[in-house]
Backbone as numpy.savetxt, mean C-alpha at the origin, in Angstrom:
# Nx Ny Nz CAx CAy CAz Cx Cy Cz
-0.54 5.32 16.43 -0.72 6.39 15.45 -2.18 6.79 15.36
-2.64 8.08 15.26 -4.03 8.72 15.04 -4.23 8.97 13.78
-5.57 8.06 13.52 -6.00 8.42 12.02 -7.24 9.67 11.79
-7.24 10.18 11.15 -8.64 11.34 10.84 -8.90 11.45 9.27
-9.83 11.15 9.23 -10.31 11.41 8.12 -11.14 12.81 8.23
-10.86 13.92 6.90 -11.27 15.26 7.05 -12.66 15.23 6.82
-14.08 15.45 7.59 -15.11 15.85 6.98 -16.07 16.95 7.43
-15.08 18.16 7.16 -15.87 19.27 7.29 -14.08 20.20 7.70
-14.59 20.53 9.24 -13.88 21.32 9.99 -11.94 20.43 10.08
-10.87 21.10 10.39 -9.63 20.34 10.51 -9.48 20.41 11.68
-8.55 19.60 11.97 -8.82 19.59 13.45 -7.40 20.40 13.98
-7.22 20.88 15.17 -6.17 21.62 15.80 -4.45 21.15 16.25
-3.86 20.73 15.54 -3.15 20.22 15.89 -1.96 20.79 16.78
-1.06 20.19 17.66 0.11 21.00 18.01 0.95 21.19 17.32
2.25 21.69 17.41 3.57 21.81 16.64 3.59 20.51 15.88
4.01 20.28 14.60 3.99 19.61 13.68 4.94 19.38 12.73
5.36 18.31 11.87 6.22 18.55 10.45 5.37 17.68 9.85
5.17 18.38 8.73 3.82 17.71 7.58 4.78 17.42 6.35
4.41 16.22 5.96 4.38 16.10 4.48 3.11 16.05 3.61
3.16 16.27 2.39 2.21 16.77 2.21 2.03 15.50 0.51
0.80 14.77 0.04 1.13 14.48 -1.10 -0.48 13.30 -1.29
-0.16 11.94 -1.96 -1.01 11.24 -2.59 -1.04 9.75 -1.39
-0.08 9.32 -1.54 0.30 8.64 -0.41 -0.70 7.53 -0.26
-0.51 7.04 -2.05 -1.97 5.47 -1.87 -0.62 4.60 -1.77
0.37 4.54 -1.76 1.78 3.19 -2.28 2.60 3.40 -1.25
2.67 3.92 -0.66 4.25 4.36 0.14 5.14 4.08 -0.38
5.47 4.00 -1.54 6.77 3.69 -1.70 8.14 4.57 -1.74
8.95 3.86 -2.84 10.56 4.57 -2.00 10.74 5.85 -2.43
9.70 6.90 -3.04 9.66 8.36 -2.75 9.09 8.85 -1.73
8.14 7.95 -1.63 7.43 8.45 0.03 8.08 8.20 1.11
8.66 7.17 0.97 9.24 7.08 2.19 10.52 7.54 2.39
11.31 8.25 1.48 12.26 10.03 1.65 11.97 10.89 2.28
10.10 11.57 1.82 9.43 12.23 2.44 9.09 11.93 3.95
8.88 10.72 4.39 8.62 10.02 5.52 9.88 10.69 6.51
10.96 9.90 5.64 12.36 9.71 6.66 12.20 11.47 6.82
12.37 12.28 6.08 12.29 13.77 6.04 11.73 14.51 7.64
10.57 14.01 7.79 9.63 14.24 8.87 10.05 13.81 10.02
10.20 12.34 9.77 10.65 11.74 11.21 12.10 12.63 11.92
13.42 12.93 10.87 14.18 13.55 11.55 13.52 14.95 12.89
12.20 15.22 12.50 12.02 16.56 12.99 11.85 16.26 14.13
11.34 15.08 14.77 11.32 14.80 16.25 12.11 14.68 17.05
13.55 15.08 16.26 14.29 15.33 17.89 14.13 16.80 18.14
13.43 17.51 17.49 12.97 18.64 17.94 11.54 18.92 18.21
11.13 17.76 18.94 10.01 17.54 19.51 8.68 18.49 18.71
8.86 18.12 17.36 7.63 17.84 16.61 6.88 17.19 16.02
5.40 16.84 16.07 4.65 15.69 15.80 4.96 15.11 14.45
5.10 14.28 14.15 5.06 13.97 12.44 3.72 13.68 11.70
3.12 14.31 10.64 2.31 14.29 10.34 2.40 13.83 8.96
1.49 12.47 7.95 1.30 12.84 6.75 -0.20 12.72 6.53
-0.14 14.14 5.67 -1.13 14.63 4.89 -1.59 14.15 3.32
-2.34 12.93 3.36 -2.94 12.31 2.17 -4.34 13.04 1.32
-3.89 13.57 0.62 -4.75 14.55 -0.49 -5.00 13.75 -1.88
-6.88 14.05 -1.54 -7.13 13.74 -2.93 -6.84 12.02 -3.55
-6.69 11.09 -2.55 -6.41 9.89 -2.85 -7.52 8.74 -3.37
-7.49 8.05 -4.70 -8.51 7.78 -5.26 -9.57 6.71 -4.31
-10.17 5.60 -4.87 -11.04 4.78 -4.72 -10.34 3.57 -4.67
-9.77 3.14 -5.72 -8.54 1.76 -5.74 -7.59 2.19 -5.08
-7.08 1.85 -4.49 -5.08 1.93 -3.56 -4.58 0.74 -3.76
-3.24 1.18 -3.87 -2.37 -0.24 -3.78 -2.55 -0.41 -2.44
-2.29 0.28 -1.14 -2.95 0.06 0.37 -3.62 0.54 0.73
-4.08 -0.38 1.00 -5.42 0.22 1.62 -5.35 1.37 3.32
-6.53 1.90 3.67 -5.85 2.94 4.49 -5.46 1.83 5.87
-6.05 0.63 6.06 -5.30 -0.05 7.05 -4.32 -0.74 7.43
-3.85 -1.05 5.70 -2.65 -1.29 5.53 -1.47 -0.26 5.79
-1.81 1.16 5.08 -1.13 2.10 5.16 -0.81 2.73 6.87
-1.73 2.52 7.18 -1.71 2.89 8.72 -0.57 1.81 9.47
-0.77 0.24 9.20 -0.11 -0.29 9.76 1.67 0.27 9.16
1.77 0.55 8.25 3.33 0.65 7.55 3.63 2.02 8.29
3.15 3.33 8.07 3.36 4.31 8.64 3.44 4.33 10.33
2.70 3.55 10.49 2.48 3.35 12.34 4.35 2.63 12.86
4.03 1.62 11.83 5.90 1.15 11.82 7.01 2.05 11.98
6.48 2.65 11.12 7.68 3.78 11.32 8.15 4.61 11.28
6.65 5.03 12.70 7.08 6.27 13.46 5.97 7.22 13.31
5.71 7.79 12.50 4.47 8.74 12.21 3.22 8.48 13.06
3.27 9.92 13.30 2.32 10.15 14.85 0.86 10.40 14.11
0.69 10.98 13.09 -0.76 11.34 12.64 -0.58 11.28 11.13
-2.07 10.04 10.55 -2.18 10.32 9.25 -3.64 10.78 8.87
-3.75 12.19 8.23 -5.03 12.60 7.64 -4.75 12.32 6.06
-6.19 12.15 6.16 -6.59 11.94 4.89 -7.99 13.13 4.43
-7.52 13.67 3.55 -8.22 14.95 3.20 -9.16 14.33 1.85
-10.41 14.27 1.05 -10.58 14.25 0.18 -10.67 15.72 -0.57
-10.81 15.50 -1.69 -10.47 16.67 -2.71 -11.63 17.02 -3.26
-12.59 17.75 -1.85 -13.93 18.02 -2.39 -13.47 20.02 -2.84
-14.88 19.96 -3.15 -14.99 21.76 -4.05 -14.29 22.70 -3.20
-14.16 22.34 -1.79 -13.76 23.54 -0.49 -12.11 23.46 -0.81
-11.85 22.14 -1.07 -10.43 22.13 -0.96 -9.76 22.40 -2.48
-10.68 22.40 -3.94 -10.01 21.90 -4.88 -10.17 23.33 -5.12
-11.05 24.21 -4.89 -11.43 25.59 -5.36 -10.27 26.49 -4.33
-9.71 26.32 -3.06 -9.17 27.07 -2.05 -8.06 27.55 -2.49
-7.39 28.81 -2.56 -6.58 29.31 -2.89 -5.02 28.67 -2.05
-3.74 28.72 -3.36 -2.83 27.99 -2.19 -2.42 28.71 -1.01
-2.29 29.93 -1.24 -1.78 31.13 0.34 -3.22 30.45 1.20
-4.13 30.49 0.88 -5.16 30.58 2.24 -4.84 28.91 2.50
-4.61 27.82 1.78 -4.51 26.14 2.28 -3.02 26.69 3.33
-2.30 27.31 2.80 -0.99 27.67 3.81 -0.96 27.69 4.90
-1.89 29.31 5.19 -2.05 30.29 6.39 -3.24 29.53 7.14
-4.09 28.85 6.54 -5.43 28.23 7.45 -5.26 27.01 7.77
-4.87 26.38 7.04 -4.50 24.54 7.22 -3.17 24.25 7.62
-2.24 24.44 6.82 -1.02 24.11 7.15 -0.06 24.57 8.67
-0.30 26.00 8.56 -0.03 26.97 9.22 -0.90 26.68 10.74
-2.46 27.57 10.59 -3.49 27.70 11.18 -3.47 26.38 12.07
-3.82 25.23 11.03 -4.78 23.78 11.98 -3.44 23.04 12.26
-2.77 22.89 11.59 -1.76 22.00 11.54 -0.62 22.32 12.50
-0.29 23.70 12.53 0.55 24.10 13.01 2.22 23.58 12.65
1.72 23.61 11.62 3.17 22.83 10.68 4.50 24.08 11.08
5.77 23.69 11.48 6.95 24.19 11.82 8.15 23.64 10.25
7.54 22.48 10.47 8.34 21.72 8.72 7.80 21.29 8.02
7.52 20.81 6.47 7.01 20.62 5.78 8.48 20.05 4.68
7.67 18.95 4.29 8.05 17.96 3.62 7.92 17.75 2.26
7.84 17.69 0.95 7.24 17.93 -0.06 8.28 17.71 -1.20
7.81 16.62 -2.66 8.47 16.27 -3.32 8.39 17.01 -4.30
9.55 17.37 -5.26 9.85 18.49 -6.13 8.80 19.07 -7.35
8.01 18.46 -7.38 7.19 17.84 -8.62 5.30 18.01 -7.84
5.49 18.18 -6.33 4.50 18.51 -5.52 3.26 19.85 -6.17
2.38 19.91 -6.10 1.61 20.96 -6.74 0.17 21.17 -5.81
-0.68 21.92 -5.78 -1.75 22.11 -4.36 -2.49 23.87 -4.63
-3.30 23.35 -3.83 -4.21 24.82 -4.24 -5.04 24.93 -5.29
-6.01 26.08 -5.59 -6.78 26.19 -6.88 -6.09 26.31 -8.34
-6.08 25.84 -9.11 -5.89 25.49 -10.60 -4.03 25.09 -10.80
-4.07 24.50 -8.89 -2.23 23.70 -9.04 -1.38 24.98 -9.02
-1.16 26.03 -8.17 -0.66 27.16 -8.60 0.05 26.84 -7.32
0.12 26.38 -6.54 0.83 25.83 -5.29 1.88 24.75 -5.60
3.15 25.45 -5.12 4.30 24.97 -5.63 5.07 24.71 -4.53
6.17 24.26 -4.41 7.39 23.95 -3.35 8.06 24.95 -3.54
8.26 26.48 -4.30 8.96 27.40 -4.38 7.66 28.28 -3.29
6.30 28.48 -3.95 5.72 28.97 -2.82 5.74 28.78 -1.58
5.96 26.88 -1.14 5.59 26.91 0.17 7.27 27.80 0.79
8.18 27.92 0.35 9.92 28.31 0.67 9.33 29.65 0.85
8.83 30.51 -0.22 8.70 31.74 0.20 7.65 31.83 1.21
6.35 31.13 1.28 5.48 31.53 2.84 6.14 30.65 3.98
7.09 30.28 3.87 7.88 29.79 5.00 8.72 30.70 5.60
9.40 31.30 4.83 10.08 32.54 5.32 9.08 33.47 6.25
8.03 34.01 5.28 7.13 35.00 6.12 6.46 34.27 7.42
6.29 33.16 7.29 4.88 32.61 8.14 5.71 31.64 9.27
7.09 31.12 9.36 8.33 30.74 10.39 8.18 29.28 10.01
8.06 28.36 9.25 8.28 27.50 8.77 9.30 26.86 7.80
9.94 25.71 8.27 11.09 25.81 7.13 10.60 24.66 5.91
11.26 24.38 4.94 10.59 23.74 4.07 12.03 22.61 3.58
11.57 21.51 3.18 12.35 19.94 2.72 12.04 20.04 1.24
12.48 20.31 -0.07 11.86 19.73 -1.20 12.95 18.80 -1.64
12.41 17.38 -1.36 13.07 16.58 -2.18 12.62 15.96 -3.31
14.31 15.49 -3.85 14.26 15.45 -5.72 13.24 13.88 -5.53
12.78 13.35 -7.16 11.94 12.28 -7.10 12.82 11.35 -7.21
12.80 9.96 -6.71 13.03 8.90 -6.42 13.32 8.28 -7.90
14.39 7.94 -8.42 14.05 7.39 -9.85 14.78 5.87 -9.98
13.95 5.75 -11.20 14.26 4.29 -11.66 14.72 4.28 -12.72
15.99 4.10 -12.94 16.39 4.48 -14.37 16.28 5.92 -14.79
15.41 5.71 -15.58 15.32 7.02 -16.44 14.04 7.68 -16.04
13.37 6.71 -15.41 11.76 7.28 -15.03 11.33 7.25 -13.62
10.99 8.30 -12.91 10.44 8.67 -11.92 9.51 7.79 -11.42
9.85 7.33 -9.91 8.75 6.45 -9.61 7.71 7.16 -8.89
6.55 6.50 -8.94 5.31 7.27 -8.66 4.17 5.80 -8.86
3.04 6.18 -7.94 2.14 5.40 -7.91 1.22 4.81 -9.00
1.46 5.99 -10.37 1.23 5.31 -11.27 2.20 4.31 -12.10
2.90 4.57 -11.90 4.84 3.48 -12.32 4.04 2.06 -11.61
3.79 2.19 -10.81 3.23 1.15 -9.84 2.14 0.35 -10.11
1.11 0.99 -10.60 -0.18 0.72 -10.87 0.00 0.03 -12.25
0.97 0.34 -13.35 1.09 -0.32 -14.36 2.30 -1.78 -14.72
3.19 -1.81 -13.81 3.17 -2.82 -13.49 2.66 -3.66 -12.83
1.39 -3.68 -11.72 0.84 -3.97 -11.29 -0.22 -4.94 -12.06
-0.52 -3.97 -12.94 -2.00 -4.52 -13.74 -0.99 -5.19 -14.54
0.42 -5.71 -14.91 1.14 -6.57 -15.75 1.28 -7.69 -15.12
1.18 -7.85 -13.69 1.49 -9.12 -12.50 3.36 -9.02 -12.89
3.98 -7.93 -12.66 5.24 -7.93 -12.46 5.51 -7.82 -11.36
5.24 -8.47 -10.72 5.76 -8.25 -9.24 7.07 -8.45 -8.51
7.87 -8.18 -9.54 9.49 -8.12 -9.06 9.54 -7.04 -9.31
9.29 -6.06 -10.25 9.43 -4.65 -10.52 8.83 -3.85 -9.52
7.28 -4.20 -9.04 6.69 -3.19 -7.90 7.00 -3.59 -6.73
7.78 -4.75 -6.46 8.48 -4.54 -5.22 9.46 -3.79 -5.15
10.34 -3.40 -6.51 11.58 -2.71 -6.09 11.02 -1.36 -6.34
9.89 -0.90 -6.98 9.71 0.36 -7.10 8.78 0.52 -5.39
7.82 -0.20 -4.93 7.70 -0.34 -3.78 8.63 0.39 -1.91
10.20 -1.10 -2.58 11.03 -0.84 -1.99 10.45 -2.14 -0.26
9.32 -2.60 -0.51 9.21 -3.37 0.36 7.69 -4.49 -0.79
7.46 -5.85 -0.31 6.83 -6.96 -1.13 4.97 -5.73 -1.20
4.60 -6.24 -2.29 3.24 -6.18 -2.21 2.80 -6.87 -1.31
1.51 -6.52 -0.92 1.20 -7.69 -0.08 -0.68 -7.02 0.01
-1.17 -8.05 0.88 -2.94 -8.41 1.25 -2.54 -8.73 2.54
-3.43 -7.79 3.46 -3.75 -8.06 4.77 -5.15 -8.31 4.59
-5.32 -9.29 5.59 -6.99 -10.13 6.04 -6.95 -10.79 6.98
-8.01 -11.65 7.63 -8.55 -12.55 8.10 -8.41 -13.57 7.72
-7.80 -15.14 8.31 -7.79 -16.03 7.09 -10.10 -16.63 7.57
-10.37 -17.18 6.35 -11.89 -17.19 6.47 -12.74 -18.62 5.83
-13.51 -19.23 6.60 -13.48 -20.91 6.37 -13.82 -20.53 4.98
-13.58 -21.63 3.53 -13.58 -21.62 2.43 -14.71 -22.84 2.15
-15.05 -22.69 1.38 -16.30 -24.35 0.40 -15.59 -25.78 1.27
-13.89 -25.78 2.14 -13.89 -26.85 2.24 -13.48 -28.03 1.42
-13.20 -27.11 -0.17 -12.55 -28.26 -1.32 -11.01 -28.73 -0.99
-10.80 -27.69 -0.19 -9.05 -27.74 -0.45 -9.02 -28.56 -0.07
-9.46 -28.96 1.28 -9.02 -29.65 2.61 -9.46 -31.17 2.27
-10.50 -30.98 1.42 -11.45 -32.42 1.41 -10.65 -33.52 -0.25
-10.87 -32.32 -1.20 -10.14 -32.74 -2.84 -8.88 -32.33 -3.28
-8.68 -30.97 -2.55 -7.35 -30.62 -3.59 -6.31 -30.64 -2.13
-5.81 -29.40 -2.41 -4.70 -29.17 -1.11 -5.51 -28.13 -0.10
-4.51 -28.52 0.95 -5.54 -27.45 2.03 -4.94 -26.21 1.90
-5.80 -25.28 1.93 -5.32 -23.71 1.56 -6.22 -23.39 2.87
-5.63 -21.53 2.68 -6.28 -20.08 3.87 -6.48 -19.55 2.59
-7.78 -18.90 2.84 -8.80 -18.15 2.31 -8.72 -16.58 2.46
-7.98 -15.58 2.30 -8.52 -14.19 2.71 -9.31 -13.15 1.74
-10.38 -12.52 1.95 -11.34 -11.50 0.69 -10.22 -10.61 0.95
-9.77 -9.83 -0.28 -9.19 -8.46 0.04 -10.35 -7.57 0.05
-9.76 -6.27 0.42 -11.21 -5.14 0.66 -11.37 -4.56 -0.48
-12.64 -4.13 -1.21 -12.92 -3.61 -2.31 -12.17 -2.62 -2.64
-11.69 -1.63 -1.88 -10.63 -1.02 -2.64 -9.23 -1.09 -3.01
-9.09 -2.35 -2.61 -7.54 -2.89 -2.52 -7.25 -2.83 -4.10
-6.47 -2.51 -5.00 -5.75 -2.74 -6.45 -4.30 -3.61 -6.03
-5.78 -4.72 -6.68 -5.19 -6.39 -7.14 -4.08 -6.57 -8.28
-2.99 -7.22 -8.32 -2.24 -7.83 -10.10 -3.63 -9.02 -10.24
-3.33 -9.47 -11.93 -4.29 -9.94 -12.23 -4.28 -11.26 -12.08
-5.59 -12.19 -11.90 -6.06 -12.95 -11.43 -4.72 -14.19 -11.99
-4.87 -14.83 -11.28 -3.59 -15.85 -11.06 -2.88 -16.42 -10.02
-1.78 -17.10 -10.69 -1.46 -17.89 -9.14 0.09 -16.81 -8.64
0.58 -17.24 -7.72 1.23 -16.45 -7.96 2.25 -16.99 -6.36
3.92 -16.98 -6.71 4.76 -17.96 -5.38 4.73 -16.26 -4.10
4.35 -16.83 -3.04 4.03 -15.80 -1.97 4.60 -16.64 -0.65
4.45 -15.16 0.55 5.22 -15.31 1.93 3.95 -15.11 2.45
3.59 -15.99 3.50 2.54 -15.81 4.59 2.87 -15.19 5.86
2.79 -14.25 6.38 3.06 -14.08 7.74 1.78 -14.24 8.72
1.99 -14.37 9.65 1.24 -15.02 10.76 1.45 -13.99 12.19
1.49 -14.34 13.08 1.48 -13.54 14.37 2.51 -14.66 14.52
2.75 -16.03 14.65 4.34 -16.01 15.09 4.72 -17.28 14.12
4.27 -17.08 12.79 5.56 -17.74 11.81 5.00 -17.24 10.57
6.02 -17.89 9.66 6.02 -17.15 7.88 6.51 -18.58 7.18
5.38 -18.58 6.09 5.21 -19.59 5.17 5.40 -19.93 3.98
5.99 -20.27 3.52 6.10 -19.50 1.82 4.90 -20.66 1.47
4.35 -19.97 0.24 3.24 -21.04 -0.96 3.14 -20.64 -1.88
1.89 -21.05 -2.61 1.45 -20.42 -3.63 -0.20 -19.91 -3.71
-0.31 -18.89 -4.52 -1.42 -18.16 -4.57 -2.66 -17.93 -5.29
-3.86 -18.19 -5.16 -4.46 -17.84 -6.16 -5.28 -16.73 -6.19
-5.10 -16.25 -6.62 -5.58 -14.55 -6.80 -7.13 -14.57 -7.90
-8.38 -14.63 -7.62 -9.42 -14.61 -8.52 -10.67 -15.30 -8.01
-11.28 -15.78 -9.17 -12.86 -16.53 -8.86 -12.73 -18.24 -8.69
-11.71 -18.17 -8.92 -11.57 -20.28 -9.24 -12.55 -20.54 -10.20
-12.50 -20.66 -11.18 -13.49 -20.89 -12.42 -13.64 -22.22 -12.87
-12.96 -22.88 -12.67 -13.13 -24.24 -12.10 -14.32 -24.78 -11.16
-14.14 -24.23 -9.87 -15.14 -24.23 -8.66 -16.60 -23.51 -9.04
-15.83 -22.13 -9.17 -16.87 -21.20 -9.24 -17.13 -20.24 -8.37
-16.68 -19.12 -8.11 -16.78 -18.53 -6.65 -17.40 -16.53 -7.55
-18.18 -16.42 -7.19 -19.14 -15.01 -7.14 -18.15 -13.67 -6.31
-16.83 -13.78 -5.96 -16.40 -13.02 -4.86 -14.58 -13.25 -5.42
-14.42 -12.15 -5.66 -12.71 -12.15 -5.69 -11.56 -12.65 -4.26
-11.00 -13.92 -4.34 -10.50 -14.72 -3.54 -8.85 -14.32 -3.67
-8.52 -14.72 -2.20 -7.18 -14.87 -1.94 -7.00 -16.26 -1.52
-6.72 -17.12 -1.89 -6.45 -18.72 -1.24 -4.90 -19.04 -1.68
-4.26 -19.28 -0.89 -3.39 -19.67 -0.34 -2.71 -21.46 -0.11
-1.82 -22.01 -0.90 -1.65 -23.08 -0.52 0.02 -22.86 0.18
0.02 -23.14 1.64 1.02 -22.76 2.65 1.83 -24.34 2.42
3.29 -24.42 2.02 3.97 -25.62 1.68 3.95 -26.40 3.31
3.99 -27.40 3.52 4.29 -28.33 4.56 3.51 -27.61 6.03
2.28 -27.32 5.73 1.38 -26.52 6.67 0.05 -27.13 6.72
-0.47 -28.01 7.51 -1.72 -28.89 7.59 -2.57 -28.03 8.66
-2.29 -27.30 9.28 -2.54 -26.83 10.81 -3.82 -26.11 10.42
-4.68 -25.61 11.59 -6.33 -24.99 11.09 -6.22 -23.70 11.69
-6.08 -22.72 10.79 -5.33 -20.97 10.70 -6.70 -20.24 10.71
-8.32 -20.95 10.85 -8.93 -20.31 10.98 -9.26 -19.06 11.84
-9.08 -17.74 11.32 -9.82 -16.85 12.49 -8.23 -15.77 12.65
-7.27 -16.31 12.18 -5.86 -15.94 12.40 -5.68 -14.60 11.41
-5.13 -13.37 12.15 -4.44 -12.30 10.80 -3.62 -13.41 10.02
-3.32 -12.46 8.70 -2.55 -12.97 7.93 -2.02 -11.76 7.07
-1.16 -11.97 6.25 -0.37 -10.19 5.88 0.04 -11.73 4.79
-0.16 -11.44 3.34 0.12 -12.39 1.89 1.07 -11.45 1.15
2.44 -11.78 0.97 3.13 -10.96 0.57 3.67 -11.62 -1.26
3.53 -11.32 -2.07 3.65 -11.99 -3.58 5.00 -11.25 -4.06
5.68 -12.37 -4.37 7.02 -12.47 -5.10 7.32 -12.58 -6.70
5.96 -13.28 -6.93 6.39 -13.95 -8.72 4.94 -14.42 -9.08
4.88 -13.46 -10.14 3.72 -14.22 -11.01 4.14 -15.71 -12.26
2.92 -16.85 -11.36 3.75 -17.83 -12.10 3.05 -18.08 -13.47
1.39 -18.50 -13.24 0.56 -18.19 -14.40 -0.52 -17.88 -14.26
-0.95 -17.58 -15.34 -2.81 -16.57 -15.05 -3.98 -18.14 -14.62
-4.84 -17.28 -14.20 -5.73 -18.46 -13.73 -6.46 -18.20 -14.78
-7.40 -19.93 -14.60 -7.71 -20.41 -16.05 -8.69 -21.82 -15.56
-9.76 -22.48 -16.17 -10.42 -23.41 -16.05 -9.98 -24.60 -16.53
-10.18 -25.28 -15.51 -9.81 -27.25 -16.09 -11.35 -27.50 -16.03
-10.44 -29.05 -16.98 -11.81 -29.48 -17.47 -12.12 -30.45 -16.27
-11.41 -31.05 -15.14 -11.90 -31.37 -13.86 -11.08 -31.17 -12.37
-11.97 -31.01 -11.43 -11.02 -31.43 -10.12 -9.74 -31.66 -9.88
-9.69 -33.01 -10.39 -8.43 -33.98 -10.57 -7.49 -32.98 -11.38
-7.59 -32.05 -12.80 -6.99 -31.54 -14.17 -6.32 -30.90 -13.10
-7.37 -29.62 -12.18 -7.17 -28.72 -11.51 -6.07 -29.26 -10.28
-6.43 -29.93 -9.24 -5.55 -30.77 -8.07 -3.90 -31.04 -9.00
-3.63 -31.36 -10.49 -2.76 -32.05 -11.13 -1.85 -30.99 -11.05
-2.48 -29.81 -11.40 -1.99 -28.23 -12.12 -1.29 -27.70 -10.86
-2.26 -27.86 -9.90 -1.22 -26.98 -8.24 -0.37 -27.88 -7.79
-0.60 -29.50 -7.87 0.81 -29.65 -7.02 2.25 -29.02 -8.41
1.90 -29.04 -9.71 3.00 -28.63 -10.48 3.45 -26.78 -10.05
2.13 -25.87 -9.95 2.71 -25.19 -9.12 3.45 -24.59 -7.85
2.73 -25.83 -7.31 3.78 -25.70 -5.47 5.09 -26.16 -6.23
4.89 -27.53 -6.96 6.58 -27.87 -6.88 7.30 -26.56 -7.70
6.99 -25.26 -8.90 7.70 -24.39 -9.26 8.21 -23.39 -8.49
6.73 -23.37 -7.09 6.74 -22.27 -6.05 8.23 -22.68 -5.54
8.21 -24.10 -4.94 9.48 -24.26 -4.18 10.58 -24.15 -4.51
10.79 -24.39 -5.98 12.19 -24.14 -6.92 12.61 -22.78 -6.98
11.53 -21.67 -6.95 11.53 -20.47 -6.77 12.26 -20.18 -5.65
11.30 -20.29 -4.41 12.16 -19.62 -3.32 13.40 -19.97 -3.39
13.72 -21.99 -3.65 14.68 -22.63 -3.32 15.99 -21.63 -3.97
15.61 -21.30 -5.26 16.21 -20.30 -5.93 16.69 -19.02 -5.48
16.51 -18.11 -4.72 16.17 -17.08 -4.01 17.41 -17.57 -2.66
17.79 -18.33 -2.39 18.16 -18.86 -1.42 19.70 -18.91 -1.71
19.78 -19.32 -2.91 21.40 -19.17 -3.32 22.03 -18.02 -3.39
């Protein structure tokens, strides 16, 4: 898959089907819009999504996002920021110059609730009518709901910051997760407590809050279940927001290895002991809840 980030000029694309939207979560509205696009390639057009205006925090990050979209199927993801050229641009001219013009969009993808152009006057009824004139056909699909409420990346973001992570997986539609590097650690695990993998998430990654938390390790050729600690270890003491990892019945040295940390269940918030030993006492009681968990999950 080809990534571009927009800075300045767009670039020329061939025949195309664009979706068009925010696209920090992928989740199971986006990926309607997704499936939407992909059908267009048996009529041998590129699939394109078009990420507008997407903040500073993401639930994925763009290399995460790249890896999920690259999965499945999508040939090109731009990412546009939402500077003065684009936020001031009228929606007919983003149509006829970008969509149309660079993109060479034939289909277009776009969720009901979609909006674009100067002061949001760009609608999914507009893009239907400059589709007619301009030979493009248009997809508006309805929003993805949960109950009674529309899922959306902010639905996401607030269970998120709750550490519900049974809810933003199903609003998701696939696990949260942290891709990294696993990365040598102080060496406590291995020496005082349990041996754990270490990964930094990237500063713009949007974390649930600091805690432990029962998780799936994937590897390049196996998957681990453990438990997690998500924070500073305040106990230890660490200057740097940590991912450490205690992998159940896993002694092996994972230094240097991808790793993809996928979180199932927040078990409890992290918190300071008054020693080592308090701390070492506290995780094997969480591995043994971690394992009752999955063990649970299993029936």
């Amino acid at each position: 898959m080809e990534y571009l980030k927009i800075d300045g000029e767009f670039p020329r694309l061939s025949k195309s089907a664009v979706t068009l939207g925010k696209f920090d979560g992928i989740h199971r509205g986006h990926q309607k819009l997704v499936e939407k696009i992909l059908e267009q390639k048996e009529k041998g057009l590129q699939t394109v999504l078009f990420s507008l205006g997407i903040g500073s925090q993401m639930i994925f990050t763009k290399d995460e996002r790249c890896q999920l979209l690259e999965k499945a199927g999508v040939d090109v993801l731009i990412e546009c920021p939402l500077d003065n050229r684009i936020r001031h641009m009228k929606a007919e001219t983003f149509v006829k110059e970008i969509l149309v013009g660079d993109l060479q969009a034939e289909h277009v993808a776009v969720g009901e609730d979609f909006r674009f152009g100067y002061e949001r006057k760009g609608t999914p009824q507009l893009l239907e009518t400059m589709g007619r004139k301009l030979g493009f056909t248009v997809d508006v699909v309805p929003k993805e709901m949960e109950g009674r409420r529309k899922i959306s990346s902010t639905f996401i973001r607030e269970e998120l910051k709750k550490g519900n992570m049974e809810k933003v997986n199903d609003l998701l539609g696939i696990p949260f997760f942290v891709d990294g590097v696993i990365e040598h650690g102080r060496g406590m695990g291995h020496k005082v407590l349990l041996p754990t993998t270490n990964i930094v998430p990237a500063k713009e990654k949007l974390m649930p809050p600091n805690g432990v938390y029962d998780t799936v390790s994937h590897f390049k050729d196996r998957t681990l279940c453990g438990i997690t600690n998500v924070g500073y270890k305040p106990t230890i003491g660490e200057k740097f927001l940590g991912v450490e990892t205690y992998l159940f019945d896993c002694e092996e040295d994972l230094y240097g290895e991808p790793c993809r940390v996928e979180f199932f269940h927040y078990s409890r918030p992290e918190k300071r002991f008054s020693s080592i030993e308090a701390l070492k006492q506290q995780l094997l009681k969480d591995a043994e809840k971690g394992k009752a968990y999955f063990h649970s999950l299993e029936k």
